[in-house]
C-alpha positions in Angstrom: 0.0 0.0 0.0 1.1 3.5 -0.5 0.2 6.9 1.1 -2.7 6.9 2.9 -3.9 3.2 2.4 -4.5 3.8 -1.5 -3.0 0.9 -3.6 -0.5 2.4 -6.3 -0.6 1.1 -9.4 1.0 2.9 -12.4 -1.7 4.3 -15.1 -2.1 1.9 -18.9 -0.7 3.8 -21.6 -4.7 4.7 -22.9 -5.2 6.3 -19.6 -2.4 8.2 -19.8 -3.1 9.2 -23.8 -6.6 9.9 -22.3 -5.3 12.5 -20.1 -3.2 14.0 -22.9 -5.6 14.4 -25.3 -8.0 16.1 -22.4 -5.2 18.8 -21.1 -4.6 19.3 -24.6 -7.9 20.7 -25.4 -8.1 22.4 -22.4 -5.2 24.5 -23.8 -5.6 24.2 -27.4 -6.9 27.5 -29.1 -10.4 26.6 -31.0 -9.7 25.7 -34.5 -11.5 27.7 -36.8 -14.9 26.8 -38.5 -14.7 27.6 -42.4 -12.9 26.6 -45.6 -9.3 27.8 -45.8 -8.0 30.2 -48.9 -9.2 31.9 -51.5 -12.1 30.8 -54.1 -10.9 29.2 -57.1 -11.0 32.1 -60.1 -12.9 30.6 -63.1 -12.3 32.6 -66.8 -16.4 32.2 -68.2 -15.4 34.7 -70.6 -12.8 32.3 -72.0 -14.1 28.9 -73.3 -12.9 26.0 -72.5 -14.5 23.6 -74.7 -15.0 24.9 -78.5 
């Protein structure tokens, strides 16, 4: 037994990636919601197929 009569035991790695991944978005700035860049530019005055 440990400290205070609690049994240690040392954590599975998918506890500890668990805890990870939930600091991290604790501190993570939001990612933004919308498409990145410009538009593509499309030429209609310029045909394509003729």
């Amino acid at each position: 037994m440990g400290k205070r009569g609690f049994v240690c035991r040392e954590a599975s790695p998918k506890e500890v990636l668990e805890h990870c991944l939930r600091l991290a978005q604790e501190v993570a700035p939001p990612t933004p919601k919308g498409k990145r860049g410009r538009p593509w530019r499309y030429d209609h005055a310029r045909k394509v197929f003729s």
